[in-house]
C-alpha positions in Angstrom: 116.3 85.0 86.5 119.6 83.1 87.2 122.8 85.1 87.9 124.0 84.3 84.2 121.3 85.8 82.6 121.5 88.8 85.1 125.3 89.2 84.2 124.5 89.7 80.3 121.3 92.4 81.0 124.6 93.7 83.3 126.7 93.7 80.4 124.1 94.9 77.7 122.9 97.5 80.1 126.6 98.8 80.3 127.0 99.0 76.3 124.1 100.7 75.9 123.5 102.8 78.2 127.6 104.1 78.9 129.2 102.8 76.0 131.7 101.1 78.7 132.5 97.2 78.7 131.4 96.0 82.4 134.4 93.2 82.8 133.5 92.1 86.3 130.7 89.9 88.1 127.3 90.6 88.5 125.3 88.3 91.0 122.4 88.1 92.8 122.5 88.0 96.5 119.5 87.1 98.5 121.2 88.5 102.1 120.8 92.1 100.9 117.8 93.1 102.7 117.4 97.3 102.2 119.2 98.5 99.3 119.0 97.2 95.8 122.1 96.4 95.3 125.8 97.2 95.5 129.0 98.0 94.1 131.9 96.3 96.1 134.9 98.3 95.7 137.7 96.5 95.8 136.5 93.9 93.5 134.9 95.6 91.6 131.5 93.2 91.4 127.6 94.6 91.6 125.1 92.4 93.7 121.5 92.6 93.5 119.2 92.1 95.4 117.0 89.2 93.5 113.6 91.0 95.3 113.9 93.8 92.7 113.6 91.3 89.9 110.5 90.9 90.8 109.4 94.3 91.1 109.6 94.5 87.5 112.0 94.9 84.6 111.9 99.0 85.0 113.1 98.7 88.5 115.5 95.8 88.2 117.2 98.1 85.2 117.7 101.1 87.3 119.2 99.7 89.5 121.2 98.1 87.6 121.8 101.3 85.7 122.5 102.7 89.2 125.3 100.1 90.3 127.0 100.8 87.4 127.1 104.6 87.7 129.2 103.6 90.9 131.2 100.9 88.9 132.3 103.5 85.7 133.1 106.4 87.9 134.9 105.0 90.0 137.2 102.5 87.5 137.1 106.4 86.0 139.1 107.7 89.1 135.5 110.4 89.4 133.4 110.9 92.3 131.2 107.9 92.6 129.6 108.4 96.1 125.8 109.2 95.8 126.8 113.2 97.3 129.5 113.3 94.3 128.5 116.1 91.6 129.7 113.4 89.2 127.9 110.4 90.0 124.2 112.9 90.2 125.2 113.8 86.8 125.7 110.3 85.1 122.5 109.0 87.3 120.6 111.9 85.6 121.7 111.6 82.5 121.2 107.1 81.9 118.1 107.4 84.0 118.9 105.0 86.7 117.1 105.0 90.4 117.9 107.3 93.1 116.4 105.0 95.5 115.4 101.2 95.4 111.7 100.4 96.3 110.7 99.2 99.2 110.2 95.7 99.1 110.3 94.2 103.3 107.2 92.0 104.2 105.7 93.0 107.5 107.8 92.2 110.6 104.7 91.0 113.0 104.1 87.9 114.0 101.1 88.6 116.5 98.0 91.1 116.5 96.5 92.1 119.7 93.3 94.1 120.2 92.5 95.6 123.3 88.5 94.3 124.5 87.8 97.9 125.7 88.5 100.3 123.2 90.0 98.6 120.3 93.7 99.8 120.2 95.6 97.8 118.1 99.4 96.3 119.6 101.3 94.3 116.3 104.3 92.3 117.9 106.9 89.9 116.4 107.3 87.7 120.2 104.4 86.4 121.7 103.1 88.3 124.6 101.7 87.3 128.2 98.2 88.5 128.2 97.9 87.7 131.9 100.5 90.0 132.8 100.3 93.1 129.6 97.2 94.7 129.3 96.2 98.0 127.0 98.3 100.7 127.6 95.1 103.2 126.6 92.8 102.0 129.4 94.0 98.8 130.5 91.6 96.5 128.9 92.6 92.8 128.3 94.3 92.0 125.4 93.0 89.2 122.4 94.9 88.0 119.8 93.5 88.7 116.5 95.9 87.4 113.9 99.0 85.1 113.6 100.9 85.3 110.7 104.1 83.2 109.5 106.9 86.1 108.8 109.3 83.7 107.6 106.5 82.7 104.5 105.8 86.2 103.9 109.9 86.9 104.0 110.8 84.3 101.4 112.3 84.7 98.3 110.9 84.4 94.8 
């Protein structure tokens, strides 16, 4: 999904769903890393994270739905902050998500196994095995896996 097509669901979300023309920008933006998206204040944009469009249409559109809440209210001069009486009610009553999905790939790198007794160690930096050993009964360590993060990390 391009951020054209992701303006007009934006847009078509907005009609439908609270009767409201959305008359701002709606873009994808691949730095957001924990949240789903976001409503930026003073101009009034919404970013999404592109990871949720691949979760699924379902999750994509609530938080859509959910960026929005944030957008009306506010343009509305109403509480918009997630604690606002206001912004629970519209959330409620359009359906949109509460909370995004988590979506991170794992952060190690390295996987360790003591020889001993078979604690596991997961670490994103390589490790000197001459000079770490288990922590349990101070076994030497082995490396059991290597992954590439930064292939796990990338975006769709």
């Amino acid at each position: 999904m391009k951020d054209d097509q992701l303006q007009t669901l934006v847009t078509q979300i907005s009609r439908h769903f609270f009767q409201l023309e959305f008359k701002h920008k709606a873009t994808f933006n691949k730095r957001l890393r924990t949240t789903g998206g976001r409503y930026l204040l003073e101009q009034h944009d919404i970013e999404i994270n592109p990871r949720m469009a691949v979760l699924g249409n379902g999750v994509l559109i609530g938080i859509i739905k959910h960026e929005l809440c944030h957008y009306h209210l506010h343009l509305q001069h109403l509480g918009y902050r997630h604690r606002d009486h206001a912004f629970k009610e519209l959330l409620l009553q359009v359906g949109g998500l509460r909370y995004a999905p988590r979506t991170a790939a794992p952060v190690w790198k390295y996987k360790y196994r003591c020889r001993n007794c078979g604690q596991l160690y997961f670490r994103q930096r390589k490790i000197n095995r001459r000079r770490y050993v288990c922590g349990n009964c101070h076994g030497v360590l082995e490396i059991c896996a290597k992954r590439n993060v930064k292939k796990l990390a990338s975006d769709a």
